[in-house]
C-alpha positions as a Markdown table, in Angstrom:
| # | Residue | x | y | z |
|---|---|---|---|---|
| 1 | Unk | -115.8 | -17.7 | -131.2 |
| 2 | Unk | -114.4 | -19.7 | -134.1 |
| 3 | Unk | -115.2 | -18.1 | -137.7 |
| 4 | Unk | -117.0 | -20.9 | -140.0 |
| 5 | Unk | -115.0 | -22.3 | -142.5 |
| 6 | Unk | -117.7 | -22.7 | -145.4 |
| 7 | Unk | -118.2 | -19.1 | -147.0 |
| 8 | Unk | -114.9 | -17.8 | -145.7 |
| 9 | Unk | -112.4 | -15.7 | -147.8 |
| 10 | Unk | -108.7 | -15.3 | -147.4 |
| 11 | Unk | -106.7 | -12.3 | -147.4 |
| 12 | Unk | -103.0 | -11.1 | -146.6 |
| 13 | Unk | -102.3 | -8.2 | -144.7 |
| 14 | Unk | -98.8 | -7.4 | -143.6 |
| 15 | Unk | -97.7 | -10.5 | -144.5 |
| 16 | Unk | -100.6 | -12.0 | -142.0 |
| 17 | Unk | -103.3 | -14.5 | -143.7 |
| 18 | Unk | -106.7 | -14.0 | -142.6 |
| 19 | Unk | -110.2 | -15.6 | -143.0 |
| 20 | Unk | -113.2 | -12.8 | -143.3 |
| 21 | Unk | -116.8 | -13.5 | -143.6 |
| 22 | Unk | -120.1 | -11.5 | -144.5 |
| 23 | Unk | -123.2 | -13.5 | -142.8 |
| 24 | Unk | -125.1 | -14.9 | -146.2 |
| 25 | Unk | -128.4 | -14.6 | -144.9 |
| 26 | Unk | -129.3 | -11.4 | -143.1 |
| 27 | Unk | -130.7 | -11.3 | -139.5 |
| 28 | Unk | -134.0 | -10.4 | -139.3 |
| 29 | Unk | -133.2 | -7.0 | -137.7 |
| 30 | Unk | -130.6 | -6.1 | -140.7 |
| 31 | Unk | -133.3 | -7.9 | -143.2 |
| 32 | Unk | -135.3 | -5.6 | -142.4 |
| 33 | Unk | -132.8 | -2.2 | -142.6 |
| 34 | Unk | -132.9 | -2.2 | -138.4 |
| 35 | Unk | -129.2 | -2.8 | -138.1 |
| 36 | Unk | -126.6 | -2.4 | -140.4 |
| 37 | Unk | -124.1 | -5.1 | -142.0 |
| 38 | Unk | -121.8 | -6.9 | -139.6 |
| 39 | Unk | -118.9 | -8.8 | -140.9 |
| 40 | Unk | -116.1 | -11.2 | -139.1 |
| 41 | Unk | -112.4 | -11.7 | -139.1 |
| 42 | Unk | -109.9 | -13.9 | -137.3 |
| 43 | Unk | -106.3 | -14.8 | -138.2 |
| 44 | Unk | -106.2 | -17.7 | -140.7 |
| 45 | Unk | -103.3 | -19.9 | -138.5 |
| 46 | Unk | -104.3 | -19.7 | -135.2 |
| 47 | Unk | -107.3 | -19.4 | -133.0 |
| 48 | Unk | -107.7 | -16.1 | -131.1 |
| 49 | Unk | -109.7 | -13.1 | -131.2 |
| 50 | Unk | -111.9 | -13.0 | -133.5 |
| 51 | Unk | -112.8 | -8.9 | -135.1 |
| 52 | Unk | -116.5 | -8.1 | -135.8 |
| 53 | Unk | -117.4 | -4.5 | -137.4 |
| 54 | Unk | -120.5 | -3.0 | -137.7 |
| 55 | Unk | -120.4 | -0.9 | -141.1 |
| 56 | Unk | -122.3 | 2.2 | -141.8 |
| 57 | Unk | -124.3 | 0.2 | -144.6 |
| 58 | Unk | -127.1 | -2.4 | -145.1 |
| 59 | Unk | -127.0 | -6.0 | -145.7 |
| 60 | Unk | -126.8 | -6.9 | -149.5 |
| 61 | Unk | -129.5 | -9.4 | -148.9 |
| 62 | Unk | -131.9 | -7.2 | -147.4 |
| 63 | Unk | -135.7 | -7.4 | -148.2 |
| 64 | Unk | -136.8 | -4.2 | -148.5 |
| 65 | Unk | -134.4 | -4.4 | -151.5 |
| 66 | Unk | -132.3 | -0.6 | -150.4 |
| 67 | Unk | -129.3 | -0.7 | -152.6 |
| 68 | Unk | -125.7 | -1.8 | -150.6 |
| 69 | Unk | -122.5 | -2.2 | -151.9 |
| 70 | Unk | -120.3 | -4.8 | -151.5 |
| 71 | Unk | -117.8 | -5.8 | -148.8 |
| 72 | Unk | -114.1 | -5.4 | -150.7 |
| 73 | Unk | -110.8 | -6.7 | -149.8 |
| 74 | Unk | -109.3 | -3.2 | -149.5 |
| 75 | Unk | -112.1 | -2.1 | -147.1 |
| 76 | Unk | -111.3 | -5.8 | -145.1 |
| 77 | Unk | -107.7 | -4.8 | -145.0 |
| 78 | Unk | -108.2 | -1.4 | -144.0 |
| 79 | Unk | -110.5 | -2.3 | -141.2 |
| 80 | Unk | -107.6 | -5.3 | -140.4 |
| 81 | Unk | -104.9 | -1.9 | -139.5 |
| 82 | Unk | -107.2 | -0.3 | -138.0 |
| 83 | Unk | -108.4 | -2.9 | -135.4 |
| 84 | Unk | -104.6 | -3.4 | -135.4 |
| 85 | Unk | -104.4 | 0.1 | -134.4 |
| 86 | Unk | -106.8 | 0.0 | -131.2 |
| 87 | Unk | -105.7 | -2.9 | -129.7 |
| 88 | Unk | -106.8 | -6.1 | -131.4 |
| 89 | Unk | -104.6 | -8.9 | -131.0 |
| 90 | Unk | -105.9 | -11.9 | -133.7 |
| 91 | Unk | -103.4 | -14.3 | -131.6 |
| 92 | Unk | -104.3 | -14.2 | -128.2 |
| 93 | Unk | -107.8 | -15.8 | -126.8 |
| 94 | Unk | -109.9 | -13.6 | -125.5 |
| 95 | Unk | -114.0 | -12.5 | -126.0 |
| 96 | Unk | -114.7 | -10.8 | -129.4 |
| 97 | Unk | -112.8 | -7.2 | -130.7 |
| 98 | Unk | -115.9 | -5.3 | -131.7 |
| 99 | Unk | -115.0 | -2.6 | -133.9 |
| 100 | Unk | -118.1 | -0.1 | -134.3 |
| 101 | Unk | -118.3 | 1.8 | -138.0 |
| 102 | Unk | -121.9 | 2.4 | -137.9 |
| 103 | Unk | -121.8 | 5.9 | -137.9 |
| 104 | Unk | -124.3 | 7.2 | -140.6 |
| 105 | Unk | -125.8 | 4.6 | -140.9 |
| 106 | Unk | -129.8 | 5.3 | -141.2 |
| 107 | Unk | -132.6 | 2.6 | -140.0 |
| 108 | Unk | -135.4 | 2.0 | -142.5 |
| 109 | Unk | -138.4 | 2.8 | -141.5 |
């Protein structure tokens, strides 16, 4: 799974440049506060693995307008380690890391 281009932010970790994204239009399950917020991350130079973590928080573009902060670099490189730490490897091919942070998180409704 290839991250789209359009939308996509850089960031270095360790040395390492990598492209993050935060869907721009929620899906209709995290539109509505069902799911939480899912975001994607793959190494910037070559195609691999690509990360996705569920977070503990809804989507900023929700419609039943609950508050949610935004996605921050630091939280991106912090999540970066710690997929590092559990066995992602951005360089290799493979099917999607999922990392799951989603703990606390609370459905509306």
């Amino acid at each position: 799974m290839a991250l789209v281009r359009k939308g996509s932010r850089r960031i270095i970790v360790d040395g390492v440049t990598y492209r993050w994204r935060v869907r721009r239009r929620p899906t209709y399950d995290q539109g509505l506060v069902w799911s939480p917020l899912t975001y994607a991350i793959e190494q910037a130079e070559t195609s691999g693995t690509t990360l996705v973590i569920t977070t503990n928080q809804p989507h900023p573009s929700n419609w039943c307008e609950i508050a949610a902060r935004p996605v921050l670099p630091a939280e991106v490189a912090a999540t970066i380690r710690m997929a590092h730490a559990k066995g992602w490897t951005p360089d290799e091919p493979g099917s999607p890391f999922l990392l799951d942070l989603s703990q606390g998180f609370v459905p509306a409704g």
